[in-house]
Rosetta silent file (secondary structure, phi, psi, omega in degrees, C-alpha in Angstrom):
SEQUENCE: XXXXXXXXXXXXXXXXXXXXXXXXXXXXXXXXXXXXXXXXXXXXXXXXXXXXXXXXXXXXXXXXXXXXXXXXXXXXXXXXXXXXXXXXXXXXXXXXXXXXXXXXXXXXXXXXXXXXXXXXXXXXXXXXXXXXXXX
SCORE:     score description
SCORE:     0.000 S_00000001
   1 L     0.000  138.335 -168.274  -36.602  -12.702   12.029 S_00000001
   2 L   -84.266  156.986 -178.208  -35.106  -14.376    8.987 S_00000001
   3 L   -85.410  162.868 -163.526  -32.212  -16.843    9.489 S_00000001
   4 L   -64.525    5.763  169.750  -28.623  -16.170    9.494 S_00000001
   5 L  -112.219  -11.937  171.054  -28.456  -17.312    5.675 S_00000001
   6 L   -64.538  141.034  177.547  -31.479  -15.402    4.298 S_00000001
   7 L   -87.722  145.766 -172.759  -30.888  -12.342    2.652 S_00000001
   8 E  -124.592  143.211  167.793  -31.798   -9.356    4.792 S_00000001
   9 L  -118.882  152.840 -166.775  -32.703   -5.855    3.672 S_00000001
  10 L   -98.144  126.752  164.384  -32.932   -2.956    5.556 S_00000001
  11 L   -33.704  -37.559  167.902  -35.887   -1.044    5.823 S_00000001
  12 L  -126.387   66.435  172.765  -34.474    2.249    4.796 S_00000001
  13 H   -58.845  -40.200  174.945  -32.414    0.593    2.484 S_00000001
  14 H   -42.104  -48.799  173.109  -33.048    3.485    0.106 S_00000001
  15 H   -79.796  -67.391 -164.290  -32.031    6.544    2.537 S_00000001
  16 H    -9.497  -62.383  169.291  -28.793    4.124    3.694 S_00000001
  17 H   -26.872  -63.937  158.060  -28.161    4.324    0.595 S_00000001
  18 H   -63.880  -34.188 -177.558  -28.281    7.794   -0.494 S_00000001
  19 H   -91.553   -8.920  166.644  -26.418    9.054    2.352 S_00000001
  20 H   -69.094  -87.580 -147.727  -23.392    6.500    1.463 S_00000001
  21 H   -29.682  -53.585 -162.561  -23.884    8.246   -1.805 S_00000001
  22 H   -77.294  -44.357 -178.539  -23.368   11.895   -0.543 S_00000001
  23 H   -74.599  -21.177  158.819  -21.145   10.885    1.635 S_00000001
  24 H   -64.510  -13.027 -165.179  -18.774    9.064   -1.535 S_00000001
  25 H  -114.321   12.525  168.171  -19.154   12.219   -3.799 S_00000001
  26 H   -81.278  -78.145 -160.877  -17.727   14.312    0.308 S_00000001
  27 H   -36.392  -51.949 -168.439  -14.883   11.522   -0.203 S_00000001
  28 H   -57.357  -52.162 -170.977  -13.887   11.870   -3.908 S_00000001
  29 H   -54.113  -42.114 -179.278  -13.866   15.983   -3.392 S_00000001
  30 H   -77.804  -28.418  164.034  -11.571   15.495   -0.500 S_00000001
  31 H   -91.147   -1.119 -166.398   -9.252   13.452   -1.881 S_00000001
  32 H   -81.350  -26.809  176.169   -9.528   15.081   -5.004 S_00000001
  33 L  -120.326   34.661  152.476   -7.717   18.095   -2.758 S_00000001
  34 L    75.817   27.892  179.320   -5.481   15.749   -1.194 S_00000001
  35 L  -131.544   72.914  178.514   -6.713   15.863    2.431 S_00000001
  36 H   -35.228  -96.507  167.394   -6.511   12.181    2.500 S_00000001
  37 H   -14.320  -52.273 -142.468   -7.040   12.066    6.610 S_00000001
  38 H  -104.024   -7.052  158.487  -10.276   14.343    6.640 S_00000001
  39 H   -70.692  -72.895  169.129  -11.796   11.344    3.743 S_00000001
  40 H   -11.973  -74.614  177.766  -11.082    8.572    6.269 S_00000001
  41 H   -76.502   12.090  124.009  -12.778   10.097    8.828 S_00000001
  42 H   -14.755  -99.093 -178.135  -15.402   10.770    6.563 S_00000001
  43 H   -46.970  -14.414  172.281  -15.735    7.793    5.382 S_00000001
  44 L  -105.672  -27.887 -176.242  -15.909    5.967    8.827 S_00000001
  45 L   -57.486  110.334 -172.005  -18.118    8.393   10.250 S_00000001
  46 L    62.473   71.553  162.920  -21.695    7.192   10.599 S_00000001
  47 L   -82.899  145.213  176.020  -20.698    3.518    9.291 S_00000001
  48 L   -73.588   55.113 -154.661  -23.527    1.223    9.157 S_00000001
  49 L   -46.557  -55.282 -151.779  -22.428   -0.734   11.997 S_00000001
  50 L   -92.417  -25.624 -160.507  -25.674   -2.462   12.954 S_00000001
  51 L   -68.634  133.767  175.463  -27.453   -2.719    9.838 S_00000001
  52 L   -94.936   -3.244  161.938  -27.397   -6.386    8.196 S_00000001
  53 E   -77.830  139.633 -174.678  -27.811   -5.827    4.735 S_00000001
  54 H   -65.378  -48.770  161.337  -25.218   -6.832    2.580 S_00000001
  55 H   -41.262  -75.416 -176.692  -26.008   -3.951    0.156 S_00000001
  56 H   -93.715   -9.215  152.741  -25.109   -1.251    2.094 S_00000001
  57 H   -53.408  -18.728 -174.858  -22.379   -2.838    4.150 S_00000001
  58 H   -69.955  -54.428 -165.337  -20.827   -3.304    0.391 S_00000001
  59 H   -54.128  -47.352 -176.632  -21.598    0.092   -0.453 S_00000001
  60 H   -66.593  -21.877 -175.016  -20.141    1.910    2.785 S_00000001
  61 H   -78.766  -31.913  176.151  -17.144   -0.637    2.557 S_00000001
  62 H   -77.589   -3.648  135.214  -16.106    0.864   -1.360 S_00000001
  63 H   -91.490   -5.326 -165.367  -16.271    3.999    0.320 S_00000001
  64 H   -87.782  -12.723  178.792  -14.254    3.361    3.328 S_00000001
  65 H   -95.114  -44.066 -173.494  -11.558    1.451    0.801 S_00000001
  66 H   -41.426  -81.698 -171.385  -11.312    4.170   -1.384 S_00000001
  67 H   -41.666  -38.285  174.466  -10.198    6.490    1.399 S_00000001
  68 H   -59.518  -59.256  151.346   -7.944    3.467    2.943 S_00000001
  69 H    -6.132  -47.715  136.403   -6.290    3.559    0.029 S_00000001
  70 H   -21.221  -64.544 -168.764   -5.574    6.957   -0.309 S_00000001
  71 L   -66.954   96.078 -159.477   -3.755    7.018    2.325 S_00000001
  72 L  -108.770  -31.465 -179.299    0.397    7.221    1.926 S_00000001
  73 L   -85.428  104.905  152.676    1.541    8.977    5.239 S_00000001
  74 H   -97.899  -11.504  147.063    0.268    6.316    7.942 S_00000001
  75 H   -49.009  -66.414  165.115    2.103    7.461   10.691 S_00000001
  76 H   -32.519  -55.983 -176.008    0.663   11.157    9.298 S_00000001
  77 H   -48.151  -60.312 -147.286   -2.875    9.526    9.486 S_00000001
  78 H   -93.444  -10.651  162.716   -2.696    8.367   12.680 S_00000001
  79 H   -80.490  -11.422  174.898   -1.161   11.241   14.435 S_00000001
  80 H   -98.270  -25.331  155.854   -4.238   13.169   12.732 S_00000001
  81 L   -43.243  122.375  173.193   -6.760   10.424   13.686 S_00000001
  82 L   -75.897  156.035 -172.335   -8.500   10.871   16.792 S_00000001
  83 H   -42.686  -50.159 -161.972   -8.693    7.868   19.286 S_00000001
  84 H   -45.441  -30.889 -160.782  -12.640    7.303   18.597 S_00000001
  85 H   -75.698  -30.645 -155.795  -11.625    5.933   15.298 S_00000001
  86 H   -77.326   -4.805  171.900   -9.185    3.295   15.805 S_00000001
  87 H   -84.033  -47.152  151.845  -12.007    0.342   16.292 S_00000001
  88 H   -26.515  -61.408 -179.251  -13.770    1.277   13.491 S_00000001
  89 H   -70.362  -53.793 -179.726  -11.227    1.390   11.143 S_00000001
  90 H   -62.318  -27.106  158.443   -9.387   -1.866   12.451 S_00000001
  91 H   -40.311  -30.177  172.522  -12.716   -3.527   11.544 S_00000001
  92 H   -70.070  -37.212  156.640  -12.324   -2.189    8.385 S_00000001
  93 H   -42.911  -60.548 -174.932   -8.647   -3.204    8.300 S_00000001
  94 H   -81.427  -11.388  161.384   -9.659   -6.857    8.515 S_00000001
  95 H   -64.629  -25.266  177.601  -12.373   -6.597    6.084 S_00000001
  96 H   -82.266  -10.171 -148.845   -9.452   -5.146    3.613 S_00000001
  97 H  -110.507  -33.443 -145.827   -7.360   -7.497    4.748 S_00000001
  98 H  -103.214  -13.604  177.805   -9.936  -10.288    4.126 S_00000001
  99 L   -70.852  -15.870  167.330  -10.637   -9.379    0.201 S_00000001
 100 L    65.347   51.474  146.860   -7.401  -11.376   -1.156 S_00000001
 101 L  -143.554  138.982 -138.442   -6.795   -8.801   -3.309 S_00000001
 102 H   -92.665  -17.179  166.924   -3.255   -7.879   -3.036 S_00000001
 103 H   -81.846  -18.184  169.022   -2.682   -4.377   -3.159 S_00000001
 104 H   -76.865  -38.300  164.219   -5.721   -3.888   -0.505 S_00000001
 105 H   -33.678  -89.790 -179.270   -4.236   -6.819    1.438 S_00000001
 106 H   -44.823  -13.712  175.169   -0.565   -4.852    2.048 S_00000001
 107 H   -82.189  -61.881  168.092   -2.232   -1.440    2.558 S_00000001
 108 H   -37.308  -40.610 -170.378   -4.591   -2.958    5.150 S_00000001
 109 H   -92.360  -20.749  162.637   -1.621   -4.855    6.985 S_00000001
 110 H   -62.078  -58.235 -162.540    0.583   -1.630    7.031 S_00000001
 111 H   -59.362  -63.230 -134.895   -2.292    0.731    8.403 S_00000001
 112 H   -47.285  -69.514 -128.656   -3.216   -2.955   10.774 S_00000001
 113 H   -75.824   -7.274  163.323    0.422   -3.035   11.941 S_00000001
 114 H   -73.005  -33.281 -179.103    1.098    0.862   12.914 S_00000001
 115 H   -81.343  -14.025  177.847   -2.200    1.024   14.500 S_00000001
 116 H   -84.088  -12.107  132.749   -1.900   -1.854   16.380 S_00000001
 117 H   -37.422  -36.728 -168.077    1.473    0.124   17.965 S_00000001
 118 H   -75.519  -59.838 -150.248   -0.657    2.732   18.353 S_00000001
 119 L  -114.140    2.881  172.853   -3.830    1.878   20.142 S_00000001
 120 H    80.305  141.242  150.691   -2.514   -1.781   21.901 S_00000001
 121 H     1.053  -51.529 -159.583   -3.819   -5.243   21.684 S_00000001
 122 H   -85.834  -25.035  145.630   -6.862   -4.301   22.975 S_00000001
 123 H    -9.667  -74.698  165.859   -7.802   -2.620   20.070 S_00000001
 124 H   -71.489  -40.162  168.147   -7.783   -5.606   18.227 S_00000001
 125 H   -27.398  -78.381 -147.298   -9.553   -8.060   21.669 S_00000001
 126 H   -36.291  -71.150 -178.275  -12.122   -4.942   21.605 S_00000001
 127 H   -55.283  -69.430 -151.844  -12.844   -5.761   17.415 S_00000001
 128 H   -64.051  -22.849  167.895  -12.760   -9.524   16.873 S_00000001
 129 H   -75.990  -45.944 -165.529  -15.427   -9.806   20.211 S_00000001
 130 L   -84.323  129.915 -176.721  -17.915   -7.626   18.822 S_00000001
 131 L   -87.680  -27.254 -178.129  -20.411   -9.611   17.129 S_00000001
 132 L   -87.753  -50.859 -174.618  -23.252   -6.593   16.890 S_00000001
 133 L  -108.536  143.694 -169.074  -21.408   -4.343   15.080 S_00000001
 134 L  -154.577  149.652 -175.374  -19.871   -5.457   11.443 S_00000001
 135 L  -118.712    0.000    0.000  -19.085   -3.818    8.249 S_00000001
């Protein structure tokens, strides 16, 4: 196993790939007809949790920012969100959160600070422990 600074590629970088693809041209259509919520969970849906390539964690993260983005009702989201979602996405939160770039900052810490009403503390405990899965 290559060391934690070595670049790692995934064996089926290629299909990873492609299905981030299909699944970004799902996203664009859906937001393209304004049903903002049903991109999100899209876009979070089969995330590359485990996988350690850089490549397609990039790729899956420019779709999962698109859709955070997107997103203007976040109350509206999150009463349309299902439970399942909320770890996922606050991982996602702190990756948006973590880009320094400032309109993705303030989106990320609004969606952060409703969901963290929403789903409790442990929410956040639950992300910042797990070490196996990262986007």
């Amino acid at each position: 196993m290559a060391g934690a600074a070595a670049f790692v590629e995934a064996d089926n970088a290629e299909e990873i790939m492609a299905r981030i693809e299909t699944k970004s041209q799902k996203i664009k259509s859906l937001l393209k007809h304004y049903k903002h919520v049903e991109a999100l969970k899209t876009s979070l849906d089969g995330s590359l949790l485990k996988t350690l390539d850089e490549r397609c964690k990039s790729a899956n993260w420019i779709v999962v920012h698109r859709a955070i983005m997107a997103i203007k009702d976040i109350d509206g989201m999150l009463n349309s969100l299902a439970a399942e979602y909320y770890d996922i996405l606050m991982k996602y939160l702190y990756r948006g959160i973590s880009t320094g770039d400032e309109p993705t900052c303030e989106q990320c810490l609004m969606i952060h600070e409703k969901l963290t009403e929403r789903a409790g503390l442990g929410c956040i405990l639950r992300c910042l422990s797990d070490t196996t899965n990262t986007v």
